[in-house]
N, C-alpha and C positions, 0 to 999 in steps of 0.2 A: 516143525520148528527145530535149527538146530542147536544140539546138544554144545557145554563148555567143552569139551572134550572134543567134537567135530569142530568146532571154531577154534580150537587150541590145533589139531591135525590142519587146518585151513592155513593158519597164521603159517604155521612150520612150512607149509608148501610154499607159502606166497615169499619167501625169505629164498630163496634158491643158491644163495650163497654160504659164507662160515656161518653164518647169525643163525639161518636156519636148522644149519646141524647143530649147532652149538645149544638152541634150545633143546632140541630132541633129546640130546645126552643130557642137558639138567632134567629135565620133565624126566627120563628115565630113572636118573639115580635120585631122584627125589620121588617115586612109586619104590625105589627099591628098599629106600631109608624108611620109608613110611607107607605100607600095601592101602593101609586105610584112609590115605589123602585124598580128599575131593577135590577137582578142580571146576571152578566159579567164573565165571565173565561179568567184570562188574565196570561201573561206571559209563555205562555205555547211552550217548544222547546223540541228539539228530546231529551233531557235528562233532564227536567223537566215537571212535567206532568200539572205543571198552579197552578193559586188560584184564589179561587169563591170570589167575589168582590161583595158589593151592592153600586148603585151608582143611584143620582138622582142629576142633576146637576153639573155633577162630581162625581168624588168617593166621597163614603163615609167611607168605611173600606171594610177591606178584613175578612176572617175570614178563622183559618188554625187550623188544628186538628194536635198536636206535641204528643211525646211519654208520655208526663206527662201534658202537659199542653193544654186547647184550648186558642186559640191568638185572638184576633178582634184589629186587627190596624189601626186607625183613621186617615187619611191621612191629614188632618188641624189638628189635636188632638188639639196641643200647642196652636191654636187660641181659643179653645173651652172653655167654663166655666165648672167649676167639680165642684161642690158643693159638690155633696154626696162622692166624692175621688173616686172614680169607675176606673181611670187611678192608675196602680199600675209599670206599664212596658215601657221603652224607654222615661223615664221622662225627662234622658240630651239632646235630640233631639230639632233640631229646630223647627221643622214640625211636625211630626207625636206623637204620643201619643199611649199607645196600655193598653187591663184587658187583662190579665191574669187568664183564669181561672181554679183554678185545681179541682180533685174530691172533692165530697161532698159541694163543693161552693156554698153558696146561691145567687140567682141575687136577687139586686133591681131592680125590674122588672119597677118602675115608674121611677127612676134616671138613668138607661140604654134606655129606651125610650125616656125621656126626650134628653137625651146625641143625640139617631140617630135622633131626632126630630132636636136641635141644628146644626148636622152638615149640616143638610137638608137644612135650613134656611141660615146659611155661606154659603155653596156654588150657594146659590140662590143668595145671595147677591154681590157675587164675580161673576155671570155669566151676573149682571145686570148691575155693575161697567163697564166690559171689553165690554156691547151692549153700552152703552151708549155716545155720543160723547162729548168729553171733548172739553170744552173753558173755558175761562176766567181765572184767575190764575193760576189753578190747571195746564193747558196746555200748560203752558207757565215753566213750572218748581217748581211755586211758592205755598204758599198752599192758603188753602181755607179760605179766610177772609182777607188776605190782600193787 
């Protein structure tokens, strides 16, 4: 059977244009921002063929090659900080956040790092929250401090 990672090299081939490079270099600087990202194939049914996911603690985004554009969607996006604006797509969401990215596009390669670095850390923090056992206030309804 094969591997997310053989289906994610598959996908990269079958794109033979910018989309396909243009993934290879997110998929790389997103292994470079994060050694310990896995990447997932998820959603996949008899009339959809799935989307390569990386995810470390949870998801962190997917990343999908469209007819004009490639997508990387931030599955906490809205929780995230942007400094450098790099979120340009699915802004009125509550959740997710998504670049956009078309031909010729240059990445900031430090503030897209940065970004999977961010959501790495959120959902570390959010997987630490939900191990941890709640008393005092907080567990009771109330918040924290009073």
């Amino acid at each position: 059977m094969e591997s997310a990672s053989q289906r994610f090299d598959r996908k990269i081939c079958e794109l033979t244009d910018w989309r396909g490079e243009m993934l290879a270099k997110l998929r790389q600087m997103i292994h470079q921002a994060d050694p310990e990202m896995v990447e997932e194939w998820k959603w996949v049914s008899a009339n959809r063929p799935g989307t390569p996911v990386f995810s470390h603690a949870g998801m962190v985004c997917t990343a999908e090659g469209y007819k004009g554009v490639v997508k990387m969607t931030f599955a906490r996006g809205a929780e995230l900080q942007d400094p450098a604006g790099l979120f340009n797509a699915s802004l009125e969401g509550a959740v997710r956040r998504a670049i956009n990215f078309h031909a010729g596009d240059r990445i900031d390669e430090g503030a897209f790092q940065e970004l999977i670095r961010a959501a790495v850390r959120l959902n570390m923090v959010k997987a630490e929250g939900g191990r941890r056992k709640r008393s005092g206030p907080e567990a009771r309804g109330g918040k924290l401090g009073e």
